[in-house]
N, C-alpha and C positions, 0 to 999 in steps of 0.2 A: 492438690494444687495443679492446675491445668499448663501443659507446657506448651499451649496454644501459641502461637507471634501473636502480638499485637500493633495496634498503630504508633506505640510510642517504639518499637522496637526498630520501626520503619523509619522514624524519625531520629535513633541515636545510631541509624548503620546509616544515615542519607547516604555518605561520601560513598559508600560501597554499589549503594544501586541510585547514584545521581544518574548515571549517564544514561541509564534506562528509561528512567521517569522522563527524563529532559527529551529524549527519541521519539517517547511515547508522546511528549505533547505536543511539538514540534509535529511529527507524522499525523495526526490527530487535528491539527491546525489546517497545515497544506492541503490534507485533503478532504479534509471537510470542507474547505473553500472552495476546491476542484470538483467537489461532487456535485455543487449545485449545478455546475454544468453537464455533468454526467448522469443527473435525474432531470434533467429539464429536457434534454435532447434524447432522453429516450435508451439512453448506453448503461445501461445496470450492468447486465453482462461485461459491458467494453473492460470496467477496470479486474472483473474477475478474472477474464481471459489474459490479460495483461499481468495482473499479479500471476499468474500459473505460469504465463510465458516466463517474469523472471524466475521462478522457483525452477523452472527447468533450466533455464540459464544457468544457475547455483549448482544444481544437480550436473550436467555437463560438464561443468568446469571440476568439479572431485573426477568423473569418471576419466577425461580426456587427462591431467594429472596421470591418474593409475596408469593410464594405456602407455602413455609416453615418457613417463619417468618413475615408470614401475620399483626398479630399483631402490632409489631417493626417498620415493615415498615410503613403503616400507620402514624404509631404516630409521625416517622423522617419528614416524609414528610408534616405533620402538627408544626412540629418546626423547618424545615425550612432546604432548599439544606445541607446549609452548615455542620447542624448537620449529616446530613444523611450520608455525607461522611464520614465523625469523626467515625460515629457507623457501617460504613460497615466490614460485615463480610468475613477477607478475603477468606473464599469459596465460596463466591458468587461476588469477586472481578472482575469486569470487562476483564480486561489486562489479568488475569488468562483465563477465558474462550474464551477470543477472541485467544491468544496463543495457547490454547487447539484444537481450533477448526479449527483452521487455518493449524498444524499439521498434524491435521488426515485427513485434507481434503485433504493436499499433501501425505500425506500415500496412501490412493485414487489411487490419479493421479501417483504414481509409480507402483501402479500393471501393469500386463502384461493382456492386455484388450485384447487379443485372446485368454485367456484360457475361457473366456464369449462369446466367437465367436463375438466382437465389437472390431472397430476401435479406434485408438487414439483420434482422432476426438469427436467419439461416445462417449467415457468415458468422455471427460472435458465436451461435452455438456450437458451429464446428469447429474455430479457432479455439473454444474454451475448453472441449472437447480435447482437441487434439493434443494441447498443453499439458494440459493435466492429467490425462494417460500417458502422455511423455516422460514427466516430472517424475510420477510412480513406478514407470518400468524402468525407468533410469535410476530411482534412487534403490530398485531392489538389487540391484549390481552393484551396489556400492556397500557390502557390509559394513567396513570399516568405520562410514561416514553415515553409516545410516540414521543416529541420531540427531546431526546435525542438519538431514534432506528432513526428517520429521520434524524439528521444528522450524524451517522454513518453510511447508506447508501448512502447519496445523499453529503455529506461532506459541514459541515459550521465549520469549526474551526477554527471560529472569537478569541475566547482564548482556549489556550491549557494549560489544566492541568501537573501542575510542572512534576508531576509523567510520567505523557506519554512521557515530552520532556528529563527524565532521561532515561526512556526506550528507546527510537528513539537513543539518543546519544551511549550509551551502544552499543546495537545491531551495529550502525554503525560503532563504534571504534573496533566491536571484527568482523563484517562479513567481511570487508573489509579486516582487516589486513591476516584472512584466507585465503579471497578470492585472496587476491595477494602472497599467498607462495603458493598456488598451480592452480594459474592462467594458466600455459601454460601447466600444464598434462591435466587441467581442458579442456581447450578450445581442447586438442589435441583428448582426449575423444568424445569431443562433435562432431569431425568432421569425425573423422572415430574411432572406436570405437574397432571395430576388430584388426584394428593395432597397437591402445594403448593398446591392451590385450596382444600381441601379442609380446610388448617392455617391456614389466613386468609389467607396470601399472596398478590399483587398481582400474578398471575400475567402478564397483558398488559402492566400498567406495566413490567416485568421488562425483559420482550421486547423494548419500545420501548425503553428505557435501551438495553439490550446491541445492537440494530441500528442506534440511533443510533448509538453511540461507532465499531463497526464501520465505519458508513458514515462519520464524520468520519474517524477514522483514515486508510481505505484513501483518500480524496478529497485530503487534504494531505500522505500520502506519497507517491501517485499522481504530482502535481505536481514534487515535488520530486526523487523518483530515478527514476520512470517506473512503467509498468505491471506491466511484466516480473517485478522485483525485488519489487516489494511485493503480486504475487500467490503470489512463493517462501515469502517471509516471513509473509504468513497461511496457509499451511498448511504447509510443509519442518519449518520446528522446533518445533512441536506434535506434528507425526508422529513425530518422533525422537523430544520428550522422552516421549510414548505409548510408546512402544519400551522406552524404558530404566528406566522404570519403574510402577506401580500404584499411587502412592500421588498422591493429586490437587496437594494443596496443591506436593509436590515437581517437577508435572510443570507449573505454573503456571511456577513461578520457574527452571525447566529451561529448560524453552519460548523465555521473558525471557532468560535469559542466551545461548543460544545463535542465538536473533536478532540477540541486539546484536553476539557475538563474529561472527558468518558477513557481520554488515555490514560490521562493520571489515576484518577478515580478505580479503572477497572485493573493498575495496575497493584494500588492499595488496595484494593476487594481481595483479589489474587493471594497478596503476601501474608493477610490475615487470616482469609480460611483454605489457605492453601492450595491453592489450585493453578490450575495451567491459567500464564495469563493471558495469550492469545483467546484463550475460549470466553476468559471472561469480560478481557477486554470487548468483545464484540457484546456478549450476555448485557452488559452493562448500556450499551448503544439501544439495543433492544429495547434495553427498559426504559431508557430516556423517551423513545420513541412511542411506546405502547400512553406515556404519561402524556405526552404533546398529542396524541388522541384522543386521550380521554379529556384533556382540557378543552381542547377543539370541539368533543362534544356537550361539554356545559356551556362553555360558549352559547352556543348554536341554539342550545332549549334556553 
């Protein structure tokens, strides 16, 4: 008899991994809505660097911790996780520096990278660059925590803390609803830019909105399911709903629903043949995506 999990097991433990799934689809929604703008404008990289900047935000906040409350720490983590959170200090609160860092790293990505004589190109791959060797020589000084810097890069959020799925939810009920009153200046900006200046539109204030909410976004999904997964989910199902269709408004709400479904989805793949679910969450974006091209090609003949 096989002591494989299966999907009914999934379904008699919900209460235990609700707040997961619910993070997952939530994250999964947001930014699949967010990616169509971030494969349209050419920024694949933009959310990778972004996710790296907060996982190093994450990673900073454990080290500066150690450094300055050496002591304290320690003694938490000799009575155990749970205290440890109880007595976290919020300046060295995680969500805070992944926030922080996810920000300035989209601060970054809006300068004008010919005043440095470098391409657009040039600047997300240094900024993604620099992140992410950060993240890694930062999380190898952290023995203690080094599980915890490993799944915020490489993403296992087998449970997710209450706190992250209040943050994921928040962010989502407030970028969305932004994002749709100023959705068609938004996209009209995005596509010729000169001409939305040109109709009165607020063409930088735009920008700022939409790389802000980007950078909050990818910064508190970062946190919560890791890097991996929420660099799939800004760009897999924007690509696919691009795929399956031309018409915008449809490839928005495309995008939205197959984020959420490839969260959920790659989280139940995960608990059934047991696997990391960051890895598979994204595996699973994949496959969505390799299917909206293959259909795209019957289509076509």
């Amino acid at each position: 008899m096989s002591d494989a999990p299966a999907l009914s097991d999934l379904l008699a433990n919900l209460p235990l991994f609700r707040d997961a799934l619910l993070c997952a689809l939530l994250a999964g929604a947001l930014l699949g809505f967010l990616g169509v703008y971030v494969v349209l404008r050419r920024m694949v990289f933009a959310s990778a660097a972004i996710s790296q900047g907060a996982a190093l935000g994450v990673a900073l906040s454990f080290l500066m911790e150690i450094v300055f409350t050496f002591g304290e720490h320690t003694a938490r983590h000799i009575e155990g996780a749970e205290s440890a959170v109880g007595l976290r200090s919020f300046l060295f609160d995680p969500i805070l520096w992944a926030v922080a860092c996810g920000l300035l790293t989209t601060l970054v990505l809006t300068a004008d990278p010919t005043r440095f004589r470098l391409t657009r190109e040039s600047l997300l791959g240094l900024t993604y660059l620099f992140t992410g060797a950060g993240a890694v020589i930062v999380g190898q000084k952290i023995t203690q925590e080094s599980h915890d810097i490993n799944s915020i890069l490489f993403g296992s959020a087998v449970v997710v803390r209450q706190i992250d799925l209040v943050m994921v939810a928040g962010a989502t009920v407030v970028i969305l609803a932004v994002q749709m009153v100023v959705l068609r200046a938004t996209v009209f900006a995005s596509y010729d830019a000169a001409g939305a200046r040109v109709a009165g539109l607020p063409v930088t204030r735009l920008n700022a909105i939409l790389f802000v909410s980007i950078g909050l976004a990818v910064a508190l999904a970062t946190r919560a399911l890791g890097a991996l997964p929420v660099f799939g989910f800004s760009v897999l199902p924007a690509m696919a709903a691009l795929t399956l269709s031309n018409r915008l408004g449809v490839v928005f709400a495309l995008a939205a629903t197959l984020g959420a479904l490839c969260g959920v989805g790659g989280y139940a793949i995960a608990f059934v043949l047991n696997l990391s679910v960051g890895a598979t969450q994204t595996a699973t974006m994949v496959g969505v995506l390799l299917v909206a091209l293959a259909y795209r090609a019957v289509r076509r003949r």
